[in-house]
N, C-alpha and C positions, 0 to 999 in steps of 0.2 A: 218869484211868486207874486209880487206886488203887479208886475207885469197882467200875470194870467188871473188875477182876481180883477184887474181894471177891463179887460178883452171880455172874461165872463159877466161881469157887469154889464158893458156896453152890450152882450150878446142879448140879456134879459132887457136891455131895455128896447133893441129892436123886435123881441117879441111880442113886449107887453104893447108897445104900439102899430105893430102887425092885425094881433090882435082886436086892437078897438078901432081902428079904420075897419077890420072887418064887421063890426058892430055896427057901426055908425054907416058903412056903404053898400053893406052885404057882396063885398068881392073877395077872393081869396088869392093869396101867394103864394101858393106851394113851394114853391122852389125857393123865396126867399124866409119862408117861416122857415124850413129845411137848414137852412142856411146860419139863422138866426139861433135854432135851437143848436144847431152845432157849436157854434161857438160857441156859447153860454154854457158849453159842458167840457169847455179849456180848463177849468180851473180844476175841475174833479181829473181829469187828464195829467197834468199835471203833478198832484199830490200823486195819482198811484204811478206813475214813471218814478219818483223820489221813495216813496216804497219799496216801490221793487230794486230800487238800487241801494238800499239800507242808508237813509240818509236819516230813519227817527232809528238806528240800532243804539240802545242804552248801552254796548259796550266799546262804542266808539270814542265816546271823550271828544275834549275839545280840542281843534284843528289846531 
């Protein structure tokens, strides 16, 4: 998880400066905003694969 919270970080931070190059130059990336916004949604990826495999079931106990 520490993994996919650091990926989804880095994902958001290539947005947020996709983003304001596009402010500041008026050009667009499609494909890498695209790119950008995907990653940044590892982390929520992540939790629901651990979901779906009952890794938060309260009647599982500890390993």
């Amino acid at each position: 998880m520490p993994i996919a919270f650091l990926v989804g970080f880095i994902g958001l931070l290539a947005v947020a400066l996709i983003l304001t190059d596009h402010l500041l130059h008026n050009r667009w990336e499609a494909q890498v905003f695209a790119a950008a916004v995907t990653v940044s949604l590892v982390p929520a990826a992540v939790f629901l694969l651990r979901w779906m495999r009952g890794h938060f079931n309260r009647h599982l106990g500890d390993p």
